[in-house]
Structure formats: structure tokens, C-alpha cells
MIVOMI-370121 format. One record per residue (C-alpha): residue in three letters; x, y, z. Coordinates in Angstrom, 3 decimals. Example, Ala and Ser with C-alpha at 12.3 -4.5 7.8 and 13.67 -1.06 7.14 Angstrom:
# residues 2
(ALA; (12.300; -4.500; 7.800)),
(SER; (13.670; -1.060; 7.140)),
END
This chain:
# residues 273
(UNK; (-20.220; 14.106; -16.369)),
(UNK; (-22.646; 13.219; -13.523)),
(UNK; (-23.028; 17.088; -12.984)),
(UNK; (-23.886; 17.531; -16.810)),
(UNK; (-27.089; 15.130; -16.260)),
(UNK; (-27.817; 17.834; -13.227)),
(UNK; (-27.592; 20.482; -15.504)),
(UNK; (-29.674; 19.297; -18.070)),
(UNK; (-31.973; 17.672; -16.108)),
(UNK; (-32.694; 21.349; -14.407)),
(UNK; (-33.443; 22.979; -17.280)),
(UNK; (-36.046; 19.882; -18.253)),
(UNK; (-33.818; 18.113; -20.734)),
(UNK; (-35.309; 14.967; -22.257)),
(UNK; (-32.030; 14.731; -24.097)),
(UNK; (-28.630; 15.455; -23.792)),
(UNK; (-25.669; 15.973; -26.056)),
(UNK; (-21.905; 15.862; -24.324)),
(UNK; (-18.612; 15.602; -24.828)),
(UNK; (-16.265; 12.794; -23.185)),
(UNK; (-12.935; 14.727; -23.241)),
(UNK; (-11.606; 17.405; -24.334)),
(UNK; (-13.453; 18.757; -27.439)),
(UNK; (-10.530; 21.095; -28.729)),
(UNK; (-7.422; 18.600; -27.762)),
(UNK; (-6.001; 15.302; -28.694)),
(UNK; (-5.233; 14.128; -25.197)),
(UNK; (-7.503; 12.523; -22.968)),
(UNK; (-7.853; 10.424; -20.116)),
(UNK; (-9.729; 7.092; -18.870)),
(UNK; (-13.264; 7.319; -18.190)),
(UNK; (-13.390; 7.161; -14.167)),
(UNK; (-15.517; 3.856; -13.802)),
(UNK; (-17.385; 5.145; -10.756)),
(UNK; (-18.058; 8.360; -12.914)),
(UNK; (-19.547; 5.972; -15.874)),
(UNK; (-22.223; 4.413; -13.111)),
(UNK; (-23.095; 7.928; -11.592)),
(UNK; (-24.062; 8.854; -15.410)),
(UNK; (-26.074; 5.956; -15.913)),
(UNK; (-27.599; 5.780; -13.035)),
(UNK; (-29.190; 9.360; -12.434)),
(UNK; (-29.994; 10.013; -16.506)),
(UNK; (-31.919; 6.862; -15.646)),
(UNK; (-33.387; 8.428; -12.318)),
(UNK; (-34.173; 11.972; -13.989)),
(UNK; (-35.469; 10.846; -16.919)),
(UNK; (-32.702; 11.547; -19.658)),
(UNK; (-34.178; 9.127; -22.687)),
(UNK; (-31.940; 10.121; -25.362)),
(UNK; (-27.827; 10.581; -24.345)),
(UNK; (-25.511; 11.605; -27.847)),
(UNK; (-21.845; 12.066; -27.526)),
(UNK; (-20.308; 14.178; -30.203)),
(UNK; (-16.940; 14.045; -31.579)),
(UNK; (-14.307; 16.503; -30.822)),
(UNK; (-13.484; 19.245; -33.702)),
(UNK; (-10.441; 18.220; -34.365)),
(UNK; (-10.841; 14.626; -35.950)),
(UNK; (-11.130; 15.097; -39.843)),
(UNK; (-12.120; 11.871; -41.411)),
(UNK; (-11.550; 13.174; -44.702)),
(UNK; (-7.867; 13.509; -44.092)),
(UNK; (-5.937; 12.136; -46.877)),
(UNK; (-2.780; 10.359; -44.230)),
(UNK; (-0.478; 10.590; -42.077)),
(UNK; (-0.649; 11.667; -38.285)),
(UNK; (-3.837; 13.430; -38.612)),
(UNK; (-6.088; 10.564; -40.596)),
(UNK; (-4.594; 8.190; -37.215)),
(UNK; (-5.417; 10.577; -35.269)),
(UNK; (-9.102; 11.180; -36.349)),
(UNK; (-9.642; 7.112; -36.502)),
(UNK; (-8.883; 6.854; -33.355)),
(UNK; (-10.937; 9.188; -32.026)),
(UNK; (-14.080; 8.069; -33.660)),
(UNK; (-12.724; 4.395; -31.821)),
(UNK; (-12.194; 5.714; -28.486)),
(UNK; (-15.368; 8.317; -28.651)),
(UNK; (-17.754; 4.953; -29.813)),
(UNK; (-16.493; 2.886; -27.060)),
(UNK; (-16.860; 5.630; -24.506)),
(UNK; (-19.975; 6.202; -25.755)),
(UNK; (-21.243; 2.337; -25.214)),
(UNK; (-19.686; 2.511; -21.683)),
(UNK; (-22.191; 5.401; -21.014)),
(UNK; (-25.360; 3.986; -22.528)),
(UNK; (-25.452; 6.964; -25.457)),
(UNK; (-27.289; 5.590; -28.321)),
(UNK; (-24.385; 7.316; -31.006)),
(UNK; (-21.750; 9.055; -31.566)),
(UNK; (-22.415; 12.399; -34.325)),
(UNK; (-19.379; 12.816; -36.475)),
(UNK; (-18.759; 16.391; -38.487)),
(UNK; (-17.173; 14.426; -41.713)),
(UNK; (-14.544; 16.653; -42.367)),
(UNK; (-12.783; 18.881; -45.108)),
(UNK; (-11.536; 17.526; -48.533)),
(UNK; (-8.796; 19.881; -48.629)),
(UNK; (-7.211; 20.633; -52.505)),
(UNK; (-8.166; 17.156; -53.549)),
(UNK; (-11.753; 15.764; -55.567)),
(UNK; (-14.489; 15.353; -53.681)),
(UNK; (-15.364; 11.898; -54.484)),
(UNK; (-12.099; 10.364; -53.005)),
(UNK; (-12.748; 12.916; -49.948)),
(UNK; (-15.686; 10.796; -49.331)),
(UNK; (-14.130; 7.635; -50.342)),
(UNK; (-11.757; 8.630; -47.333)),
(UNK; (-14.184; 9.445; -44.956)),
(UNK; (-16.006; 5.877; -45.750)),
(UNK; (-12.864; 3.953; -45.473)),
(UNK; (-12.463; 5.600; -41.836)),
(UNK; (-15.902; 5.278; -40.881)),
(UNK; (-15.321; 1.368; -41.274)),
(UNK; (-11.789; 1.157; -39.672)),
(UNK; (-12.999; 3.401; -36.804)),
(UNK; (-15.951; 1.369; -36.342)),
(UNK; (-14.208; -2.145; -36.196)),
(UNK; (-14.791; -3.553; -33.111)),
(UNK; (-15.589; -0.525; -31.089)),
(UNK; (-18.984; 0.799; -29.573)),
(UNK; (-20.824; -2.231; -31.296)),
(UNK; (-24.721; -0.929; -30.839)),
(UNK; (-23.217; 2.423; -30.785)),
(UNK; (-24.464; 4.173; -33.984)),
(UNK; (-22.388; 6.684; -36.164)),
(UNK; (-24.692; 9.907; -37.064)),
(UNK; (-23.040; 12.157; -39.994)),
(UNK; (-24.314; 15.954; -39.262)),
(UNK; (-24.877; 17.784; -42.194)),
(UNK; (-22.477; 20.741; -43.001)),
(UNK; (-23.107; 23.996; -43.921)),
(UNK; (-20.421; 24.004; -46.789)),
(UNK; (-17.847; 26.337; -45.469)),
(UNK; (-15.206; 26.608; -47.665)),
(UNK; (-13.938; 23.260; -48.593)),
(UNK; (-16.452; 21.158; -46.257)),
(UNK; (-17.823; 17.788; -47.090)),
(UNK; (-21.522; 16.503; -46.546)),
(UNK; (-22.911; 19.309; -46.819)),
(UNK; (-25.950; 17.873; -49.246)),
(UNK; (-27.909; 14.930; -48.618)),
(UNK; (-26.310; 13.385; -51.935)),
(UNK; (-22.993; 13.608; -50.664)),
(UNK; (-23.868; 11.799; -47.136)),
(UNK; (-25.832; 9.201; -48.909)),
(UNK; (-22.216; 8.517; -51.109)),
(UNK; (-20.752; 7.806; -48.128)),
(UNK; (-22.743; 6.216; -46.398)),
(UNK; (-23.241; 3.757; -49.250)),
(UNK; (-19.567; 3.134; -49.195)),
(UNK; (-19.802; 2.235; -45.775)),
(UNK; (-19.331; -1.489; -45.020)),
(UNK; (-21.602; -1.466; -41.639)),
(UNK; (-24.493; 0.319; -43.541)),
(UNK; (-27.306; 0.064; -41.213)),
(UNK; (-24.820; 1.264; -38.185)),
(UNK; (-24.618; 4.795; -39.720)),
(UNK; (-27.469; 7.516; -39.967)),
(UNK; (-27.799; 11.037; -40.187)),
(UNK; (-28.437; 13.950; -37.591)),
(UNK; (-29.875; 17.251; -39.492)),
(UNK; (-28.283; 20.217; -38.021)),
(UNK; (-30.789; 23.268; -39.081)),
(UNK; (-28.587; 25.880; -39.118)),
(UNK; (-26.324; 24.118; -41.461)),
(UNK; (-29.044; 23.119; -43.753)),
(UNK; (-30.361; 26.703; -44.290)),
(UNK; (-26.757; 27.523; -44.702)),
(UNK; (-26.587; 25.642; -47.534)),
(UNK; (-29.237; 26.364; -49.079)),
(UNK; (-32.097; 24.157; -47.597)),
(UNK; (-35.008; 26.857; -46.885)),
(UNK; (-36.368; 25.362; -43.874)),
(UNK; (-38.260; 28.242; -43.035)),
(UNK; (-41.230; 27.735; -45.597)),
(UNK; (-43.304; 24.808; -45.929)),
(UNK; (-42.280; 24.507; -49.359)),
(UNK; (-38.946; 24.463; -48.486)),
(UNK; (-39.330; 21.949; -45.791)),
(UNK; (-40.877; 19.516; -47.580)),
(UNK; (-38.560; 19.393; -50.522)),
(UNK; (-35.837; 19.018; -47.769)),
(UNK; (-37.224; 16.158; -46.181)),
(UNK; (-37.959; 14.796; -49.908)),
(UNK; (-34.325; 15.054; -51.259)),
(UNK; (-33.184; 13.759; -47.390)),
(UNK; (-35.829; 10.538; -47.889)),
(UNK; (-34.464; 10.086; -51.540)),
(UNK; (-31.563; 10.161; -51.188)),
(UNK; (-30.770; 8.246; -47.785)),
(UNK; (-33.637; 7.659; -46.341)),
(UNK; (-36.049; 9.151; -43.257)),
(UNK; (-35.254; 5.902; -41.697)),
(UNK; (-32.129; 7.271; -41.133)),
(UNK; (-32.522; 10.392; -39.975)),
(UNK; (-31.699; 9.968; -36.136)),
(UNK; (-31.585; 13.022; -34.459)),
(UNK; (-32.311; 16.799; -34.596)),
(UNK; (-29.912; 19.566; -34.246)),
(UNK; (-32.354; 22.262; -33.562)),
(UNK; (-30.606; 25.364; -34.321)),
(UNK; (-31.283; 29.100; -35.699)),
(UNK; (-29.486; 30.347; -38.458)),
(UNK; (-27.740; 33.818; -37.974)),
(UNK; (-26.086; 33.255; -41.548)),
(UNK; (-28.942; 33.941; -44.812)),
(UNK; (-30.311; 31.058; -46.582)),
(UNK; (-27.438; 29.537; -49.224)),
(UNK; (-24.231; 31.611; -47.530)),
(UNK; (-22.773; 28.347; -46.577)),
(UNK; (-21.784; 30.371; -43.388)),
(UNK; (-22.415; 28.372; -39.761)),
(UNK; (-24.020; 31.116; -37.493)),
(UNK; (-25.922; 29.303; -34.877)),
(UNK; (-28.837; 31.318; -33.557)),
(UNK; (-31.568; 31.870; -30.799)),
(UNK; (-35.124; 29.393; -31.732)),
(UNK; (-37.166; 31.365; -33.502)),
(UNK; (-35.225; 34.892; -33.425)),
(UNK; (-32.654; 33.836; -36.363)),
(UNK; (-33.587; 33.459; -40.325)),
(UNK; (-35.385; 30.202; -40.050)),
(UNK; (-37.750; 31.638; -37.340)),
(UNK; (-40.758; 30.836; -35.297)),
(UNK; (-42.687; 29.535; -37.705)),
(UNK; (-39.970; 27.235; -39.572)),
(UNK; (-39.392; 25.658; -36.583)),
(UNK; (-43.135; 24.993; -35.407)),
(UNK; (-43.215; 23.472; -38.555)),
(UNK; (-40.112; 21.467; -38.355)),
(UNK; (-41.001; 19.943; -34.618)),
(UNK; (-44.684; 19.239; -35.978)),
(UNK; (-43.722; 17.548; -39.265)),
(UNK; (-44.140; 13.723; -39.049)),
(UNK; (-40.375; 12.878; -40.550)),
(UNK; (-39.415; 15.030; -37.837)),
(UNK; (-41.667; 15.203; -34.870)),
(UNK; (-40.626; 11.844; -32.937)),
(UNK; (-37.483; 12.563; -33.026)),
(UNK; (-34.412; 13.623; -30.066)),
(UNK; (-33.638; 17.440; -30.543)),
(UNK; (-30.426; 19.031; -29.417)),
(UNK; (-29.933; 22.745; -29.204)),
(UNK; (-26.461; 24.364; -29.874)),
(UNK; (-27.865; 27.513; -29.099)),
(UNK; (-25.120; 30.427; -28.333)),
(UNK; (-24.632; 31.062; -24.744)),
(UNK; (-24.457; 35.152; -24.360)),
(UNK; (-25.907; 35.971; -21.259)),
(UNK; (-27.551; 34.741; -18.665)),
(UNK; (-30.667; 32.193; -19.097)),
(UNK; (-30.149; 31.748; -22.891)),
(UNK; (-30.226; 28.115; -22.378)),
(UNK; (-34.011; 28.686; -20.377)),
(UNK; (-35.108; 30.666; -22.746)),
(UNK; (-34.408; 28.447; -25.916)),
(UNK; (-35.676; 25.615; -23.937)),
(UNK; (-39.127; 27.436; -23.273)),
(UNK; (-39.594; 28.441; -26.632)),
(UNK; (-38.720; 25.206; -28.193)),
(UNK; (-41.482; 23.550; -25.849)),
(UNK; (-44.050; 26.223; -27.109)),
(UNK; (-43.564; 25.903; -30.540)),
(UNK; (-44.022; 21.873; -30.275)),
(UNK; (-47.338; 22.626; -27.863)),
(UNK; (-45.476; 21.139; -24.843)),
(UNK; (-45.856; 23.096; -21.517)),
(UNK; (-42.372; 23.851; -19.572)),
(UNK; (-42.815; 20.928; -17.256)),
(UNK; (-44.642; 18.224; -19.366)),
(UNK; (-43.232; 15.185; -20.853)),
END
């Protein structure tokens, strides 16, 4: 993980987003201690001010029983303690598919494991639901159904929100106007709260606005363009805020190049901070 901070801190990262383990397996290992104080120690030295660790794919804390609702509490246990170990400031959480059942006892489910996961583990770690894009039989997808769950939640002020984009335009959220930006942010403060809002998943949609398809996409060169997102990283709900890009990596210096034009559209320069 040490090498990660390397990595980001080359290409000028204020922020970083990682995984502990594994993302696409159950199995994982102790956090090497020695590792732990590396990590600390040189996001502190470079500069890294914001550190997020995202949950694996797998967990689905929606999951009615059985081995995989265990499985997917445990995980969000482990993942916040392993996350406190390394200084992150939360762990973001997709919340999972509902399956054949309602949706309101989906996220009835996903509260209930929000508080058992959260028991005890990562305490100042917070838990940041990331808006879906509504693929098929997805949950959280609107800010109405993340506010019902998060108002189920026992630990209410230890869970907040981290606005992924891409999934927002997805489902319909046209951040690409002004118009449609504002009534985002609107429905977002009216339903949960700007306080809440956390963290920025600043990503391109490939997918057309309302598909409810997740198609991640180069800044500015994807449906929400430029524009949308010079808007976005200049809006005042938004523009104080940590931004992570999950920007597809397809060649060579994709990474640079979202970077750089992320830093142009919010009138930074590549090197200042």
C-alpha cells in the first residue's frame, strides 16, 4: 500500500481512494503492521489530505441471509477497522441489490447491516453510501432511497453520502446543465442533507442520461462533459470537497490526462495545491 501513496502522489494526488484486500475475493490477510506505518507516514510526508478505502464488490448489504448477508457484515467490520488502522477518514459502501423482494425491506436490510457492521469497529471511521446508477435491481440509486436508510440507521451522524457522477446521470440526474445541477443538489440537500455529502466520485458518463447503465468515462469527453463538470467542481455544495476519479485505464497516461483536465476545469495549475 506504501507504493499506492507513490503512485498517487506522482501523478499530484491530493486524495486517494484504495482497496485493503482483495476487491473481487472473500479472503484476505492481516494488515502487515510495518506496512500500516509506511502508509501513514509518507501520505503524511507527500501531502495525501484525504485517504478513502472502498469496499470490495462482493459484499451486498441488501442480502436477505444466510452465508452471503455474514459475509457482507463482516466485510464492512473488517474494511472499517482497517480503515482506522490507516488513518482513512471512511469507508464508501455500494448498498447492494434487493433481489425479487420489496424495496423497502431491501433497505430495511441494508440499515440493519449498516448498524451490526458498524458496532464496535472503525469508531471515527465514517460509512459513505455511493449512489447507484439503478442497474437492474440496484438499491440507492435516488437520494430518497439513501436518505430511508440512512434514517433507519442507529449511528446516524456516522453515515454520509459520496455522489458518484456517472451513476447520477445514469439515473437520470442531468448533471451536465446548470439546471440540472442545481435541482440535483436540491433533491440531495432535501432529502439528506449537503452536510452529508462527503466526497466526490468524479466520473464521466459513457451511458446517456436516465439508461441506468454504469459506463464510467474520460473528464469532460463522456455525456456530462467539460462544462458539467466545471460546473460541478465550482459549485459551492460541491467545490470543498475530496474528488476521486474512477476513470477507465485504456492506454497509457489516461490517469495524467484525467488528472490535468480535472485541475483545469477547477482553475488549478498541474502542480498547485
Amino acid at each position: 500500500m506504501s507504493r499506492a501513496v507513490e503512485r498517487a502522489h506522482a501523478l499530484g494526488c491530493e486524495a486517494m481512494q484504495i482497496f485493503t484486500r482483495n476487491p473481487r475475493a472473500w479472503r484476505y490477510g492481516d494488515l502487515d503492521e510495518q506496512e500500516v506505518r509506511q502508509f501513514r507516514d509518507r501520505c503524511l510526508a507527500v501531502g495525501i489530505e484525504t485517504v478513502v478505502v472502498h469496499l470490495p464488490y462482493l459484499p451486498n448489504l441488501a442480502a436477505r441471509r444466510g452465508r452471503l448477508r455474514r459475509l457482507s457484515i463482516d466485510a464492512l467490520r473488517s474494511d472499517l477497522a482497517r480503515a482506522g488502522a490507516l488513518g482513512a477518514m471512511a469507508v464508501v459502501c455500494h448498498v447492494g441489490h434487493r433481489g425479487s423482494g420489496r424495496l423497502d425491506a431491501a433497505l430495511a436490510r441494508v440499515a440493519a447491516a449498516l448498524d451490526e457492521g458498524m458496532d464496535g469497529a472503525g469508531r471515527g471511521v465514517y460509512v459513505l453510501l455511493e449512489n447507484t446508477a439503478g442497474q437492474g435491481r440496484e438499491v440507492g440509486s435516488t437520494f430518497r432511497e439513501l436518505a430511508r436508510i440512512m434514517d433507519r440507521v442507529t449511528d446516524r451522524a456516522r453515515v454520509g453520502v459520496c455522489l458518484d457522477t456517472a451513476h447520477a446521470f445514469a439515473r437520470g440526474y442531468d448533471l451536465s446543465t446548470q439546471e440540472g445541477l442545481e435541482s440535483t443538489l436540491v433533491e440531495l440537500d432535501d432529502h439528506i442533507g449537503l452536510a452529508s455529502l462527503q466526497l466526490i466520485h468524479l466520473n464521466d458518463s459513457k451511458a446517456r442520461l436516465g439508461s441506468r447503465v454504469d459506463r464510467h468515462w474520460h473528464i469532460g469527453t463522456g455525456r456530462i462533459g467539460r462544462a458539467g463538470f466545471r460546473r460541478i467542481m465550482h459549485h459551492p455544495g460541491c467545490s470543498h470537497l475530496p474528488g476521486i476519479m474512477e476513470t477507465p485505464l485504456r492506454r497509457r497516461g489516461d490517469d495524467r490526462r484525467n488528472m490535468r483536465v480535472a485541475r483545469e476545469l477547477a482553475g488549478r495549475g498541474e502542480n498547485e495545491r
